[in-house]
C-alpha positions as CSV (number, residue, x, y, z in Angstrom):
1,X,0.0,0.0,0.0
2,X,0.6,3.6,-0.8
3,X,1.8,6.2,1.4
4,X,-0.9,7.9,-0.8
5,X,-3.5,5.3,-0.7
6,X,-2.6,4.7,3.4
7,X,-3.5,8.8,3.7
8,X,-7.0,8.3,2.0
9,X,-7.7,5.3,4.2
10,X,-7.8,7.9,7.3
11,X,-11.3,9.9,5.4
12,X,-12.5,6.5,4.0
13,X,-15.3,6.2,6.6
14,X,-18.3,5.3,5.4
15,X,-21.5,4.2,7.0
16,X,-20.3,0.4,7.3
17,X,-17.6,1.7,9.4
18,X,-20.3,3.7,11.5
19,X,-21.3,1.3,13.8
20,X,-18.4,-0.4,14.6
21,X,-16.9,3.0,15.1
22,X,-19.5,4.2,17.4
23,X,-19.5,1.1,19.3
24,X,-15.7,1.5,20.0
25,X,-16.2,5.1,21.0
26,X,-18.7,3.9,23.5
27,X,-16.7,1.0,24.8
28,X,-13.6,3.5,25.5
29,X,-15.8,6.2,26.9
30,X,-17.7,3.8,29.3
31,X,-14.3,2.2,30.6
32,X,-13.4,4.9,31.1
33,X,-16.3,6.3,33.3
34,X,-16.2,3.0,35.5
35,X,-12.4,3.1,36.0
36,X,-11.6,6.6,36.5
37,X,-15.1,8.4,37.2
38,X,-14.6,10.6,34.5
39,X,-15.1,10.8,30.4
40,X,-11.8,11.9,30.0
41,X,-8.3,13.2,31.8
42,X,-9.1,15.6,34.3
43,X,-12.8,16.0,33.0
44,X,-15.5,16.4,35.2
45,X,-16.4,13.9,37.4
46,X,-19.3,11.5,36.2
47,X,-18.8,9.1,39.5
48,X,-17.8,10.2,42.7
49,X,-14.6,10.0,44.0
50,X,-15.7,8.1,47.0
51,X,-17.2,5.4,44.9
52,X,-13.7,4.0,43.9
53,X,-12.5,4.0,48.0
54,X,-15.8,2.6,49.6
55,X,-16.6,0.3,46.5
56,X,-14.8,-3.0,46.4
57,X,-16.0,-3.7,42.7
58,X,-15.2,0.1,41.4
59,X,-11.9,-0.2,43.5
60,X,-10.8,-2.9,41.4
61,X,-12.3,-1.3,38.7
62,X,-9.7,1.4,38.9
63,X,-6.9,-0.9,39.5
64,X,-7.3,-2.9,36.1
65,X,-7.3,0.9,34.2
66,X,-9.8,1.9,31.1
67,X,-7.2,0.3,28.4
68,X,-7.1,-3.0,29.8
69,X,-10.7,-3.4,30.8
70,X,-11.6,-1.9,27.0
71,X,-9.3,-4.6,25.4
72,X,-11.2,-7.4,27.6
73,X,-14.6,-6.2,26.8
74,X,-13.5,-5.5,23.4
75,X,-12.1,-9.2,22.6
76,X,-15.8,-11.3,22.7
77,X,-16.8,-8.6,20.6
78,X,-16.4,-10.1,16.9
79,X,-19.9,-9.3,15.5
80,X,-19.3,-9.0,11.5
81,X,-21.2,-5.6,11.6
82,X,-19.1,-4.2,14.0
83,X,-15.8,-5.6,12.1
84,X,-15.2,-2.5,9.6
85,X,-15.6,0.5,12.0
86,X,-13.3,-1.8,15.1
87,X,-11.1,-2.3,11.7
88,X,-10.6,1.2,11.4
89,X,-10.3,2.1,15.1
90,X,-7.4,-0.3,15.7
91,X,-5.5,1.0,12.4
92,X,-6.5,4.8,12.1
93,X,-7.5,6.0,14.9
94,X,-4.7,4.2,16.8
95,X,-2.5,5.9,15.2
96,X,-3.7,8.9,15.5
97,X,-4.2,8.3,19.6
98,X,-0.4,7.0,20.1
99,X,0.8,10.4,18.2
100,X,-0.9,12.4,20.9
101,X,0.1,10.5,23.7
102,X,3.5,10.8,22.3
103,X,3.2,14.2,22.1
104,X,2.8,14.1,26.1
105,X,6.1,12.5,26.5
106,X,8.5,15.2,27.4
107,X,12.5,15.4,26.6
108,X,12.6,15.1,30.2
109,X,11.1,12.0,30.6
110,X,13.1,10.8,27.2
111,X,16.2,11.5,28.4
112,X,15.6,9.5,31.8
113,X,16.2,6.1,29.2
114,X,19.7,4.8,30.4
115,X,22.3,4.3,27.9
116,X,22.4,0.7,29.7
117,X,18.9,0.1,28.9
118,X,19.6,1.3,25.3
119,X,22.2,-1.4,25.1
120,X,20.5,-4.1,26.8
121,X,17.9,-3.6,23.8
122,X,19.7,-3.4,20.6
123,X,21.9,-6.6,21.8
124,X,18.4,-7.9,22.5
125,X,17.0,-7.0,18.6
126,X,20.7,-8.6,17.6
127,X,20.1,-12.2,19.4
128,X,16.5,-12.5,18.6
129,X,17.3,-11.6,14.7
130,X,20.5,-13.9,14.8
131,X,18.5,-16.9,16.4
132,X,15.6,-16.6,14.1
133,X,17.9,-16.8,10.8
134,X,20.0,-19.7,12.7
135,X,16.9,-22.2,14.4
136,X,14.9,-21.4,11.2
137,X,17.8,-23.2,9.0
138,X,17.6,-25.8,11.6
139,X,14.2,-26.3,11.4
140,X,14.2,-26.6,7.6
141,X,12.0,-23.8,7.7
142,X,12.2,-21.3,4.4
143,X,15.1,-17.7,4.9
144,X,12.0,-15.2,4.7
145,X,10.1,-17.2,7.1
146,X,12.4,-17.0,9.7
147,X,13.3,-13.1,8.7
148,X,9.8,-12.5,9.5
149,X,9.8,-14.3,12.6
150,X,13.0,-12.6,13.9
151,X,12.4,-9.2,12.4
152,X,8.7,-9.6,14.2
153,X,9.8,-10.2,17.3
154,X,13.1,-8.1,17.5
155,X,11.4,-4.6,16.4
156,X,8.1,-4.0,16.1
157,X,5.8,-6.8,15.3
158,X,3.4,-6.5,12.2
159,X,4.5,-3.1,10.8
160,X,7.9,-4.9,10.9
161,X,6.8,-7.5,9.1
162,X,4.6,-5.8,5.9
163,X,8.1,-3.9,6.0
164,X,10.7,-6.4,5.2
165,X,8.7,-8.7,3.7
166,X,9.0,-6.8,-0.2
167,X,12.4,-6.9,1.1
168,X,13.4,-10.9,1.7
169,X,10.4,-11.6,-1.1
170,X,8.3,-13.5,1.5
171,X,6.1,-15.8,0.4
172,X,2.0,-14.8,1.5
173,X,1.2,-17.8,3.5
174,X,4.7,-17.7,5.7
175,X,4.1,-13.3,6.1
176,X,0.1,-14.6,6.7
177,X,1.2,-17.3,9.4
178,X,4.0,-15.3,11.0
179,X,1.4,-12.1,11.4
180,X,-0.9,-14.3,13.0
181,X,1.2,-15.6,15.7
182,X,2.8,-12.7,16.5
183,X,-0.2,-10.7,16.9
184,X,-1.7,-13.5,18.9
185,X,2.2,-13.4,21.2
186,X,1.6,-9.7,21.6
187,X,-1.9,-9.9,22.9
188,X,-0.5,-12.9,25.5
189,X,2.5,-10.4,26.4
190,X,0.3,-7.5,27.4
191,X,-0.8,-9.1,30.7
192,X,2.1,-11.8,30.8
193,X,5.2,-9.7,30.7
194,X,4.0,-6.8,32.8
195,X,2.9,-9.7,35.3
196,X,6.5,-11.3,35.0
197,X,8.6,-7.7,36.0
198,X,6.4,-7.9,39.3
199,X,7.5,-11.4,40.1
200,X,10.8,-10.9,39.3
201,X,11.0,-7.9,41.6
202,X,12.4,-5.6,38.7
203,X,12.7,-1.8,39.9
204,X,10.3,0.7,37.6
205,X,13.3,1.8,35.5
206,X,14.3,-2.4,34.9
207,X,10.4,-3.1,34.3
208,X,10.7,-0.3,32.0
209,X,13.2,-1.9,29.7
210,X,11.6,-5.4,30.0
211,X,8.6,-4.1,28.5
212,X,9.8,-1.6,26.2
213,X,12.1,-4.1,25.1
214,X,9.6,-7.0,24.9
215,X,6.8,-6.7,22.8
216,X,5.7,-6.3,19.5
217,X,3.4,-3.3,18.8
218,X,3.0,0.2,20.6
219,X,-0.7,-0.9,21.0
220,X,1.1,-3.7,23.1
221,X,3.6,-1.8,25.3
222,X,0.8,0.9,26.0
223,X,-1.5,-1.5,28.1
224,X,1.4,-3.3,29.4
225,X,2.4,-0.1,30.9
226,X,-1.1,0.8,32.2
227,X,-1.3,-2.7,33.8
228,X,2.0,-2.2,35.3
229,X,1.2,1.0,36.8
230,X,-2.3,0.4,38.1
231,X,-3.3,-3.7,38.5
232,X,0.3,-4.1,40.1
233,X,0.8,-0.9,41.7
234,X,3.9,0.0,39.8
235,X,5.6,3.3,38.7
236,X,4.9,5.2,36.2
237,X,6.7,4.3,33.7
238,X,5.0,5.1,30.1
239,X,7.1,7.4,28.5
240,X,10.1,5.3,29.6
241,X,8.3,2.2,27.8
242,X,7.8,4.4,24.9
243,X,11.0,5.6,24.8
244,X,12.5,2.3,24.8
245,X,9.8,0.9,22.3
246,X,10.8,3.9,19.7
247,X,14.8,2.9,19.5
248,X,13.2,-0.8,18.6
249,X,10.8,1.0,15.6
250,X,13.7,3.4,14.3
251,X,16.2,1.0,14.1
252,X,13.6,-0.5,11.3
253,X,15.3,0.8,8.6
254,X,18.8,-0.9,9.7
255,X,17.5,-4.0,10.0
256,X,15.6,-3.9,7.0
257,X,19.3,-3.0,5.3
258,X,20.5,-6.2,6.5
259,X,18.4,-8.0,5.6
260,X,18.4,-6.7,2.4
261,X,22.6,-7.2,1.9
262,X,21.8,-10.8,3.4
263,X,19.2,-12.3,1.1
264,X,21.1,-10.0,-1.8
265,X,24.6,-12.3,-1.1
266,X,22.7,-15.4,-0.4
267,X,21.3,-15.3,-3.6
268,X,24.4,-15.0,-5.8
269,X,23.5,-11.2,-6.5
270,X,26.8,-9.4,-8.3
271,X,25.9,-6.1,-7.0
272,X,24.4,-6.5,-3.3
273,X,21.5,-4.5,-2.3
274,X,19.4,-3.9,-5.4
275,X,19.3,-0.1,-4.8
276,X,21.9,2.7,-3.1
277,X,22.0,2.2,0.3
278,X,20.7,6.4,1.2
279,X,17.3,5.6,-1.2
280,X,16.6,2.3,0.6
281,X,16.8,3.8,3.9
282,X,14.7,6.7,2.8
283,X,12.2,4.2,1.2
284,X,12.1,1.7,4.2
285,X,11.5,4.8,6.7
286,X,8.1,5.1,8.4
């Protein structure tokens, strides 16, 4: 797809999309009510205060956080008049919600990402990437497959994926498989790794890394974070998490360069890369 065609999918909202749409919109607003008492961020109060001390059930209520108990609800919902407008929620207007709350994350809080934690990641995206290529010969299992797995895992899940895959020519049913798994992984990883720093005993900055570090998407690390912080009474550690999560995503276009002089060389090519190395990395940017 298009950067051009990508843009026009943000206005393509039609009335199939409606309801889905409006049901998400409820869903959000309505978790959000019954976790936090409010519509939105320092809104007016819909519920009061007290309800979420003397409550047991609202208590609770506030400790799971709107995102998580959203993506609960949301799961059962798979109603096939709902799909387009939840379809377009989860690709557009995700987006569009991560870019604001990125917008909250201050140099500040940017800068507070250790260099150790910086290092801890990238030897992390190396091993994972290295393994992949390595077990997947092993296995018998075809090179793109296993770039896809390793590329998946190591930096940023899907996106990662639909980006190398023109790349290491991937076949559709192994880039069809290796989505579904990972997307499936990342789900399991928002409660599972979040739950794993708090039995480990990891500090905030250490959990920080783990999940930053971790999982796939940034619609992953967000209500990892939120779990972290409110179900296990953790830090808050957000734009730590993001912080990590965005070396992962802009070291894409390295990877993808790799890649690209890898399956080049393994296949005999007299010139390497098909294309100079400054128009690949511009064209392999998102």
């Amino acid at each position: 797809m298009s950067y051009r065609d990508d843009l026009k999918g943000y206005f393509a909202l039609g009335r199939k999309e409606a309801l889905g749409l409006a049901a998400c919109i409820l869903l959000a607003a309505a978790s959000y009510v019954v976790t936090r008492g409010t519509l939105f961020e320092n809104g007016p109060r819909v519920l009061p205060a007290e309800l979420f001390i003397s409550d047991p059930v609202f208590s609770a209520l506030a400790k799971v956080g709107p995102i998580v108990l959203a993506l609960l609800l949301g799961l059962p919902i798979a109603l096939r008049t709902l799909f387009p407008g939840a379809a377009y929620s989860g690709k557009y207007l995700l987006r569009i919600a991560i870019a604001l709350m990125g917008a909250r994350v201050t140099v500040d809080v940017l800068s507070g990402a250790s260099p150790t934690g910086m290092i801890i990641i990238v030897a992390t995206m190396v091993v994972v990437i290295a393994m992949a290529l390595r077990l997947g010969r092993k296995l018998k299992l075809d090179d793109d497959a296993s770039a896809l797995i390793g590329t998946g895992n190591a930096v940023c899940g899907v996106s990662a994926c639909l980006s190398v895959a023109p790349v290491v020519e991937a076949k559709p049913h192994n880039l069809h498989a290796v989505i579904g798994v990972i997307s499936l992984l990342g789900l399991i990883g928002v409660f599972f790794v979040p739950w794993l720093a708090s039995i480990a005993g990891l500090d905030d900055a250490q959990s920080a890394v783990l999940i930053g570090g971790s999982l796939h998407e940034i619609g992953n690390v967000v209500p990892a974070a939120d779990i972290y912080t409110g179900t296990l009474g953790g830090g808050d550690i957000l734009g730590l998490v993001l912080a990590y999560k965005m070396v992962r995503v802009g070291l894409l276009v390295v990877v993808a360069y790799g890649l690209a002089r890898l399956f080049s060389q393994r296949a005999g090519a007299a010139e390497g890369v098909p294309v100079k190395p400054q128009g690949f990395l511009l064209a392999s940017w998102r």
